[in-house]
Backbone bond lengths (Angstrom), bond angles and torsions (degrees), N, CA, C in turn:
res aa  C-N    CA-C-N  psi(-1)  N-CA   C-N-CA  omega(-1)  CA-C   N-CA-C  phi
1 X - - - 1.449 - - 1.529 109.03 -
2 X 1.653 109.84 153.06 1.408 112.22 176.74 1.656 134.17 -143.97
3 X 1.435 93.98 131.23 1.876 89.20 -177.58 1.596 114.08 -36.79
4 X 1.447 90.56 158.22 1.298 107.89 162.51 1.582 118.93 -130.26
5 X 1.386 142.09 125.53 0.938 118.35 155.48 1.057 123.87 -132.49
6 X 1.559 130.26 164.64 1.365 150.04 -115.23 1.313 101.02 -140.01
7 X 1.334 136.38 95.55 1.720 129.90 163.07 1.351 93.84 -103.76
8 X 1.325 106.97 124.99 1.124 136.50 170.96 1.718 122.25 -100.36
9 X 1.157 100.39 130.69 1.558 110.24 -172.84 1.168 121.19 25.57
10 X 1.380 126.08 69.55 1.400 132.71 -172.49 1.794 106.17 -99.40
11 X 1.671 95.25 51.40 1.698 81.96 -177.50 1.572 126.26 -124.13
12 X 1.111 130.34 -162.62 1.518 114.71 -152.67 1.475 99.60 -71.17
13 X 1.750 102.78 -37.67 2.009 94.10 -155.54 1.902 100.39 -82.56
14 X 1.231 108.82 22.91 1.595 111.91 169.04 1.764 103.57 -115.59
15 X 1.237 123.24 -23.88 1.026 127.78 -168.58 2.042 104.18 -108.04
16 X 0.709 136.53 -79.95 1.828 122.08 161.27 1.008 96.55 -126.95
17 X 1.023 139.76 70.31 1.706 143.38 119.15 1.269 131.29 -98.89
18 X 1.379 142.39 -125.63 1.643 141.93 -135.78 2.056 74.66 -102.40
19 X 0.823 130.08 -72.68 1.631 134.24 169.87 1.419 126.97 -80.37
20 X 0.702 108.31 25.68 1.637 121.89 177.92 1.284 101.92 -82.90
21 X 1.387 121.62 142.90 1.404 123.97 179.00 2.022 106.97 -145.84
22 X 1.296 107.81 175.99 1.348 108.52 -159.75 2.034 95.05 -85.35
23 X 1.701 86.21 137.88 1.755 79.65 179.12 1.567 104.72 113.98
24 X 1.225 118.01 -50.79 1.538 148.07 163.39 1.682 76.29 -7.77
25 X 1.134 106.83 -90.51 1.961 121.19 -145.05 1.089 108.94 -61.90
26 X 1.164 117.79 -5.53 1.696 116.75 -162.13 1.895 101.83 -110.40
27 X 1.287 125.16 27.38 1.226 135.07 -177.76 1.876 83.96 -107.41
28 X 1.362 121.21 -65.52 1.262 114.92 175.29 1.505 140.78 39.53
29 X 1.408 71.84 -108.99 1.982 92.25 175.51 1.375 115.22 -38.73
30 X 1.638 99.31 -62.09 1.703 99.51 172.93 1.093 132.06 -69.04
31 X 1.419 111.89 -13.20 2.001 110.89 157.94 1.586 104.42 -71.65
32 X 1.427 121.66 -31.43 1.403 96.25 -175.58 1.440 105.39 -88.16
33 X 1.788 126.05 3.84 1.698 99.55 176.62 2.003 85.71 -92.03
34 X 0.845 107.38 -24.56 1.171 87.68 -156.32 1.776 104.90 -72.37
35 X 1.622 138.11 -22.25 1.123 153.32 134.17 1.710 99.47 -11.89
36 X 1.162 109.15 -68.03 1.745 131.89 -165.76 1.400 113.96 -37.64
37 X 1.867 88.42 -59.13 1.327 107.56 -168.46 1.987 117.13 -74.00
38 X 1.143 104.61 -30.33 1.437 137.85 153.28 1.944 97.57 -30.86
39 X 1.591 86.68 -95.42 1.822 95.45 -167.99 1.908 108.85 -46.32
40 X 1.379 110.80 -36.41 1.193 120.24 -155.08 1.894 97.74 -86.25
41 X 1.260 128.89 6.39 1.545 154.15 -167.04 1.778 97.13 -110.02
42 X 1.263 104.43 -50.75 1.921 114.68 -159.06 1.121 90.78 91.10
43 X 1.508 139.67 44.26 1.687 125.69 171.38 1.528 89.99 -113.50
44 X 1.380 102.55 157.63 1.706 112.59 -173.83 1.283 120.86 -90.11
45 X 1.128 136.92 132.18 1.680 138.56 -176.25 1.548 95.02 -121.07
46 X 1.698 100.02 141.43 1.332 96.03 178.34 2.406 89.64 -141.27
47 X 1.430 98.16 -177.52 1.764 78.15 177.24 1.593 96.67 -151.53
48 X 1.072 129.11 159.68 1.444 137.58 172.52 1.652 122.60 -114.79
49 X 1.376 116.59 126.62 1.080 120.57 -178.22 1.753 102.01 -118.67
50 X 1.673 83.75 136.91 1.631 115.92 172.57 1.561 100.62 -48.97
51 X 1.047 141.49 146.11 1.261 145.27 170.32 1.538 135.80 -156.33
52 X 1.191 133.56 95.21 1.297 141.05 -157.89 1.704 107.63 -135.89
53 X 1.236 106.30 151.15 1.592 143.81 178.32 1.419 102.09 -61.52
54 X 1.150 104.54 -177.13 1.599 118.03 175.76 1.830 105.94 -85.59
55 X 1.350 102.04 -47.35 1.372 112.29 170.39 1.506 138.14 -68.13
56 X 1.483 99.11 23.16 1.510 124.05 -167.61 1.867 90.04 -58.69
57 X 1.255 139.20 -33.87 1.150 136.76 -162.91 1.939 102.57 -82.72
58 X 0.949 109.03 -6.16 1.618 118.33 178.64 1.792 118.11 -98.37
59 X 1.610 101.45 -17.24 1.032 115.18 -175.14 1.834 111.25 -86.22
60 X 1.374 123.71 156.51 1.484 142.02 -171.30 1.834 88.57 -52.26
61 X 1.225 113.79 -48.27 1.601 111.11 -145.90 1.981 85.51 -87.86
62 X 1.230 123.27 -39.69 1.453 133.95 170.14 1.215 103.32 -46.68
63 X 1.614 153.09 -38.81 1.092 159.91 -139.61 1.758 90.14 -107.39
64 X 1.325 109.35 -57.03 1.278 108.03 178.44 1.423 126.62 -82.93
65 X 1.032 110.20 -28.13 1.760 122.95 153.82 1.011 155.92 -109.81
66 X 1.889 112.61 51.31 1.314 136.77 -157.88 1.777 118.97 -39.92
67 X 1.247 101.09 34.26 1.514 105.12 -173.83 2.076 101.23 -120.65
68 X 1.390 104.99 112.55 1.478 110.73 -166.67 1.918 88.37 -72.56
69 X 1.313 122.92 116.05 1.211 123.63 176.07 2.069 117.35 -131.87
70 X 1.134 107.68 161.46 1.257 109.99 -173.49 1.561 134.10 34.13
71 X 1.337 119.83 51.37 1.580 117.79 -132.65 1.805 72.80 -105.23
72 X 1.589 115.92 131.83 1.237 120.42 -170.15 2.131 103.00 -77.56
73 X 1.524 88.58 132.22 1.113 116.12 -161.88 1.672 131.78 103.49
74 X 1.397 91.47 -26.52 1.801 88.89 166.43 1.332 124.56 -98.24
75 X 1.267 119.09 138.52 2.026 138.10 -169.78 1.589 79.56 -30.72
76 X 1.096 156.18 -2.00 1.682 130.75 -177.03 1.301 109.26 -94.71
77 X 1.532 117.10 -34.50 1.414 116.73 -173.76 1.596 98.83 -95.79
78 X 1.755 127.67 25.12 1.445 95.07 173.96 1.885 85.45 -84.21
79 X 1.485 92.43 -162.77 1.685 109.10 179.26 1.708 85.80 -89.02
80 X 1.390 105.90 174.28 1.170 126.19 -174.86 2.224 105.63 -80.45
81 X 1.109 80.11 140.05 1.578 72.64 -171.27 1.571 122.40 -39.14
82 X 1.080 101.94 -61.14 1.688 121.57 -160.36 1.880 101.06 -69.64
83 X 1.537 117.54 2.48 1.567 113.46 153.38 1.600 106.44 -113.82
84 X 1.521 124.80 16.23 1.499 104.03 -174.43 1.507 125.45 -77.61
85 X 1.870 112.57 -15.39 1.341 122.08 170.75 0.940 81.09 -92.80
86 X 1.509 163.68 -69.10 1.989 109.91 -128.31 1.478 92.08 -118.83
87 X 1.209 121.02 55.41 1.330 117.85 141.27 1.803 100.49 -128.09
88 X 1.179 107.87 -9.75 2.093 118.32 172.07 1.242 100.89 -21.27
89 X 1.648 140.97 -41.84 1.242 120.81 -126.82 2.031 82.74 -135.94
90 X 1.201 120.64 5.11 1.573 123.43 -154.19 2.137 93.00 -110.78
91 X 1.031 107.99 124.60 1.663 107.32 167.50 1.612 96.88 -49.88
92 X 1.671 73.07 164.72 1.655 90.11 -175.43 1.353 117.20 -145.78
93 X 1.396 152.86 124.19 1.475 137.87 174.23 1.242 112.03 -90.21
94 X 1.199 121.37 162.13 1.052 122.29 -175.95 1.612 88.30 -121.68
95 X 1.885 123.99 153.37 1.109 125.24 -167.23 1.448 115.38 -137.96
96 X 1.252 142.59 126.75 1.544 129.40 -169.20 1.285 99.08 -93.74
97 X 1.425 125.06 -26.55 1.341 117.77 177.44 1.735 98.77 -137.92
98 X 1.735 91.42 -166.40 1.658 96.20 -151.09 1.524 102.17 -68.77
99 X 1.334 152.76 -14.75 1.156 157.83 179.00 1.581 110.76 -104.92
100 X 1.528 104.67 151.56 1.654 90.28 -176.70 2.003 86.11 -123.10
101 X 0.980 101.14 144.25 1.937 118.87 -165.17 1.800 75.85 -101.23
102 X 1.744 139.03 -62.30 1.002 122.75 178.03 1.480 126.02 -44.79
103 X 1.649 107.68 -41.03 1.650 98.75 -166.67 2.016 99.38 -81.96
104 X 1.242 117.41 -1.16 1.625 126.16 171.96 1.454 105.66 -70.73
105 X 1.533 136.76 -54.36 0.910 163.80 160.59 1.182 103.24 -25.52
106 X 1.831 119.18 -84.09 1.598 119.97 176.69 2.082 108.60 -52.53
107 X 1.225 112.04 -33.26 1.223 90.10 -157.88 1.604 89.40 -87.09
108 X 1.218 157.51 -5.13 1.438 160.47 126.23 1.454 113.78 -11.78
109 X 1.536 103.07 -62.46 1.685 131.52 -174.71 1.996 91.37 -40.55
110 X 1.448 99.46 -50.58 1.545 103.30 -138.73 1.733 108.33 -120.59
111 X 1.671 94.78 3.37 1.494 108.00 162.48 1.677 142.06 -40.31
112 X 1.558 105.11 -24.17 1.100 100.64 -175.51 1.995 99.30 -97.46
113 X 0.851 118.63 -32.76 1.293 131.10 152.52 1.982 119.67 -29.88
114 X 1.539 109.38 -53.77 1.397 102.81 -169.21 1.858 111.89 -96.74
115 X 1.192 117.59 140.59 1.275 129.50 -177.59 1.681 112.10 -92.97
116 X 0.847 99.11 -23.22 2.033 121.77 -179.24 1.346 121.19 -139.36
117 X 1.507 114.73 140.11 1.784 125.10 168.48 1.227 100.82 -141.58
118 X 1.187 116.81 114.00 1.667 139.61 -172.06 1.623 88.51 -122.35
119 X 1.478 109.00 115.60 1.648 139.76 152.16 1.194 113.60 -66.41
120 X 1.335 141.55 127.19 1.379 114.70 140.59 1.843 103.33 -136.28
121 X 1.198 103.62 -164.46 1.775 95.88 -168.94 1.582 123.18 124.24
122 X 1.320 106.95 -174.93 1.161 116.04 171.58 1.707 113.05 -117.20
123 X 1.349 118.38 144.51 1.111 133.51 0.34 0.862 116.54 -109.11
124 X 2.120 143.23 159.65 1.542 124.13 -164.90 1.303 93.97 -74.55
125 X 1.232 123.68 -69.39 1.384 115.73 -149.09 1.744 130.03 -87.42
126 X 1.516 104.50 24.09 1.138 128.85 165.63 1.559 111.79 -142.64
127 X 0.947 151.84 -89.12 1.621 130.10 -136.00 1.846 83.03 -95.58
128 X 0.869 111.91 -15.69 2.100 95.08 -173.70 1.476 105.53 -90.62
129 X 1.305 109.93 -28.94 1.344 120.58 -175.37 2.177 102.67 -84.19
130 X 0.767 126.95 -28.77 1.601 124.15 159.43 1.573 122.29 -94.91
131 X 1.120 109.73 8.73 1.663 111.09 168.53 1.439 103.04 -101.89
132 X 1.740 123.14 -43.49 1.252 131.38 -160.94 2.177 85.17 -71.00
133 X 1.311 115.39 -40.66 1.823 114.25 -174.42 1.593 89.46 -61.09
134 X 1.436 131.77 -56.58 1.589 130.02 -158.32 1.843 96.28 -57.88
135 X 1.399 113.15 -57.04 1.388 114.81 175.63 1.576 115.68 -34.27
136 X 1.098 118.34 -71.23 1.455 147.86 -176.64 1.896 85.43 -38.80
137 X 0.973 106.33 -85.88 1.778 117.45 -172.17 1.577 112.60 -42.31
138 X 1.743 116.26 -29.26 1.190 137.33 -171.94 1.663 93.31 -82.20
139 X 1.324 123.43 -80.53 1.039 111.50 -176.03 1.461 109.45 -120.98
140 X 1.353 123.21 110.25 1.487 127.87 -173.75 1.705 106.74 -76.24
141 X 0.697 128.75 -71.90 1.752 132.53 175.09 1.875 104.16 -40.57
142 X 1.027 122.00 -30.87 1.631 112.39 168.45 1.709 104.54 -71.26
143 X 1.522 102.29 140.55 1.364 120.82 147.70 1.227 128.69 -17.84
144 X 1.276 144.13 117.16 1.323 126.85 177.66 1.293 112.10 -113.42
145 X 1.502 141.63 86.18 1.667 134.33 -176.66 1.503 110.95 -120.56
146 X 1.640 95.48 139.00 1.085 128.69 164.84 1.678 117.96 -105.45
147 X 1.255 107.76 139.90 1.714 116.26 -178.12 1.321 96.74 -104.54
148 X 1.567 139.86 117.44 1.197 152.87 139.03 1.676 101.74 -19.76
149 X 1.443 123.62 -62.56 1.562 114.87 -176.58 0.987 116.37 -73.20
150 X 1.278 132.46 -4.54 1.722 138.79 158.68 1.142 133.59 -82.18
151 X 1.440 120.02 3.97 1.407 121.27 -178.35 1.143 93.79 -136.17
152 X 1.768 118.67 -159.22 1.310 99.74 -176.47 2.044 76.31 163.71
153 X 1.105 92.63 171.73 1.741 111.31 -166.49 1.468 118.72 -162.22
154 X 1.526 117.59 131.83 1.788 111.99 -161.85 1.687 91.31 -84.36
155 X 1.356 123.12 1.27 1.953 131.13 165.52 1.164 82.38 -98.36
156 X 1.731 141.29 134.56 1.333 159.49 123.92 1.706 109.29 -45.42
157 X 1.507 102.21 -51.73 1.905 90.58 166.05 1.103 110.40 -76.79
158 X 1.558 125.72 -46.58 1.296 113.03 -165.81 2.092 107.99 -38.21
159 X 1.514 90.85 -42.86 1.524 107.77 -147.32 2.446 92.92 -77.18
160 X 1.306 102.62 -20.72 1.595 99.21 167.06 1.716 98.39 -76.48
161 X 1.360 114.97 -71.28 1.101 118.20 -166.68 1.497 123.87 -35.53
162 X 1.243 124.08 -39.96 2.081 149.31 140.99 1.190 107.15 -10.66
163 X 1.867 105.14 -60.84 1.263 97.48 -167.31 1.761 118.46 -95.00
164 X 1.550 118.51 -11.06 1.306 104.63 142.56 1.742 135.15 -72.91
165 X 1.150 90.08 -14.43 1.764 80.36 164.29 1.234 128.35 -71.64
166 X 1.430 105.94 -17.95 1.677 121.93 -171.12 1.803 96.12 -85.02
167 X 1.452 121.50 -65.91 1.451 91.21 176.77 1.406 117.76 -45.14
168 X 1.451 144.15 -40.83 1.082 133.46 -153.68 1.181 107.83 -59.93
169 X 1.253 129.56 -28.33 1.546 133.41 -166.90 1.778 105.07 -126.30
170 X 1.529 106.32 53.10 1.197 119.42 177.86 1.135 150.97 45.59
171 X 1.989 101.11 32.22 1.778 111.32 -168.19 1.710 89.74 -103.16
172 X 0.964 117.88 139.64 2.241 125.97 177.18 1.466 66.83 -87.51
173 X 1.727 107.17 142.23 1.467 145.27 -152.32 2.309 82.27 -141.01
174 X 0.707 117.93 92.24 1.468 107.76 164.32 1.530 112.00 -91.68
């Protein structure tokens, strides 16, 4: 059996762009050892990008989050530079909102297969915190972990408080 892990929205307009906040960049390094250690295993890494229209301001989540972000094709929705080669070669979803129903789907497909789903990314208490629930529902008998130094939140409580909600509903929080 084999890990999977999950970087989630690792892209500019979460990191210093339109939502980018301070702290953002400094998750980094350790997404790319932990990426490393992944490829360098034969375990699979895959990553999800935020993705929205021009009309993101017409949309349910636009209404509630008047901030025009990651709109596919503009420098906000690429990934952050310093992961764009070693995730080059890793699938990728693309997501209109904070959960991806596609990347639930693949990890369903290939559930009986994986022993681990390690999240990491931005943001905790929205897009890492509803991919790590889609995982969970996707494959219940796999592992579900989240790394506290891998995610991160522009709320510091919001972003503690995230990660006790996640044990409560059975994700190991390391």
């Amino acid at each position: 059996m084999k890990r999977l892990l999950i970087v989630v929205d690792m892209q500019k307009d979460f990191i210093d762009g339109a939502l980018g906040f301070e702290g953002a960049d400094k998750i980094i390094p350790g997404i790319i050892e932990r990426i490393t250690e992944y490829k360098k295993n034969g375990d699979e890494v895959v990553y999800t990008l935020d993705t929205h229209t021009e009309d993101y301001m017409n949309t349910q989540e636009g209404h509630n989050l008047p901030v025009i972000h990651c709109v596919k094709g503009s420098d906000g929705h690429k990934l952050a530079d310093e992961l764009k080669e070693i995730l080059s070669d890793c699938r990728f979803f693309e997501k209109p909102t904070f959960g991806s129903m596609e990347l639930g789907a693949y990890i369903s497909e290939k559930a009986s297969d994986i022993s681990s789903i390690e999240l990491c990314g931005l943001v905790s208490n929205i897009c890492v915190l509803s991919n790590a629930v889609i995982a969970k529902a996707a494959a219940p008998e796999a592992e579900i972990i989240v790394d506290g130094k891998l995610t991160d939140s522009f709320d510091k409580e919001l972003n503690r408080e995230v990660l006790d909600v996640m044990k409560g509903i059975q994700i190991k929080v390391l």
